[in-house]
N, C-alpha and C positions, 0 to 999 in steps of 0.2 A: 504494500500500500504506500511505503514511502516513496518507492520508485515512481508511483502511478502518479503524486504530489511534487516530486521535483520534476516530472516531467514538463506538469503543467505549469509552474512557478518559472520552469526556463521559458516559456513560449509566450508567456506574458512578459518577463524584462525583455525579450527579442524586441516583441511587440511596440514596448515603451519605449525602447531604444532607436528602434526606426524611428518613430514618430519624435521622439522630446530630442536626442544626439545626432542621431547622423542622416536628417529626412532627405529624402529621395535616392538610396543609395540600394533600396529595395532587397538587398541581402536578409538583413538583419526580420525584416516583416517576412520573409519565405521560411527564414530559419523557426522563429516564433511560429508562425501559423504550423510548420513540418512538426514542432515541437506537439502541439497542442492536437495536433491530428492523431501523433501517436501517442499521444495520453491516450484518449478515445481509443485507437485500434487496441493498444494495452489492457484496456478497461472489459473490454470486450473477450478477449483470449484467456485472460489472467480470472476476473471473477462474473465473466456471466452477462448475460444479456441485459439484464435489470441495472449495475454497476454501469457497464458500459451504456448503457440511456443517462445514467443519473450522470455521468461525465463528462457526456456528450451537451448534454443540455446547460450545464453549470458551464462550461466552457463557452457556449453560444452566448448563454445572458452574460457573463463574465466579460463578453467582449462588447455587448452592446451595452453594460454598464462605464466600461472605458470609455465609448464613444462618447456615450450622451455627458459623462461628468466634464469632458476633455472640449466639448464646445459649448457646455455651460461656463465652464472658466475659461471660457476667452483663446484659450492655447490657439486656436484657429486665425483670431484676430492676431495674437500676438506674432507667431511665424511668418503671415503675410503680409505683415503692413506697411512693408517697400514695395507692394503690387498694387499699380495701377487701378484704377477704376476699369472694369469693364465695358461694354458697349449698351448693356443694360442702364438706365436711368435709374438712377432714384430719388428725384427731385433737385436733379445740379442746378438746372435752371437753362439747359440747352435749349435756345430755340429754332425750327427752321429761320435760317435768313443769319444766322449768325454765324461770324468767321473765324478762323482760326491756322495756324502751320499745322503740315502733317509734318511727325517727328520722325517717324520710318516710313520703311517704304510701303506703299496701300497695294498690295497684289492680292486680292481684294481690297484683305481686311487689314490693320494695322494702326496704328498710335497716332493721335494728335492733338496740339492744346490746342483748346477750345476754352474761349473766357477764363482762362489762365490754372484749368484743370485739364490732363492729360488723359482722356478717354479713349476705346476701344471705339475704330468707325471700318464705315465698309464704303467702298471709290463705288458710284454709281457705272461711270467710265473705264473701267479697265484699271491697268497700273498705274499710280500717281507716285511721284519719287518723292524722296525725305526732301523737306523745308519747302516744299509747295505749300502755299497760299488753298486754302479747300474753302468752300462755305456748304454750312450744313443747309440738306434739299429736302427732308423728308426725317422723319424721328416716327417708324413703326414699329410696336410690339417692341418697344424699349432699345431699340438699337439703330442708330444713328448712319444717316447714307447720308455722304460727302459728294463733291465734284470739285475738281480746280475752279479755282477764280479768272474769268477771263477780264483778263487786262484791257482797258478804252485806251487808245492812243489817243 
């Protein structure tokens, strides 16, 4: 039984370790998850069908008890908060008719400040290159379509 507990105890710091030390590095979250699967098969071989549910299951909610506490406190906010706004709105204050530079390049979709926020847009036009002049043409279903600004001589 203690084997069947370190198992699980490894596959959750895996777990924690992906996410809180080294996130994106996807090792450490296959290692945990490999961990915690074989709690389960263990569970199962070792005492029995009933055990191996009752493991199985503690292991599921176990995991979506991490989830849920880990975006209640914020860890989500806190990991991303050098990303960008999205193309999604949430009341910045973008209007059709207002302008802005694209920061990368628009092959669609890509970066631009708009009223001195850096938002997710999509080029109505094809490819637009970084530091083009865009104005926004249309804001549907929360996602903002661009075109270059044509120049009056």
């Amino acid at each position: 039984m203690a084997f069947l507990i370190i198992l699980m105890a490894v596959g959750v710091l895996f777990i924690l370790s992906e996410i809180l030390i080294v996130p994106g590095t996807v090792v450490s979250g296959v290692l945990g998850i490999a961990a915690l699967g074989a709690s389960c098969i263990y569970a199962y071989i070792e005492f029995g069908a009933v055990t191996g549910t009752a493991v199985t299951v503690s292991g599921v909610l176990l995991a979506v008890l991490m989830t849920v506490s880990m975006i209640r406190a914020g860890l989500r906010k806190r990991l991303g908060s050098d990303v960008p706004k999205s193309g999604f709105l949430d009341g910045s204050g973008i209007m059709p008719g207002d302008t802005g530079r694209s920061v990368s390049r628009l092959a669609p979709c890509g970066m631009a400040s708009i009223g001195g926020e850096d938002v997710e847009v999509t080029s109505l036009e094809g490819g637009i290159e970084a530091g083009t002049d865009v104005s926004v043409v249309l804001i549907e279903d929360g996602k903002i379509y661009v075109k270059p600004v044509e120049e009056d001589f």
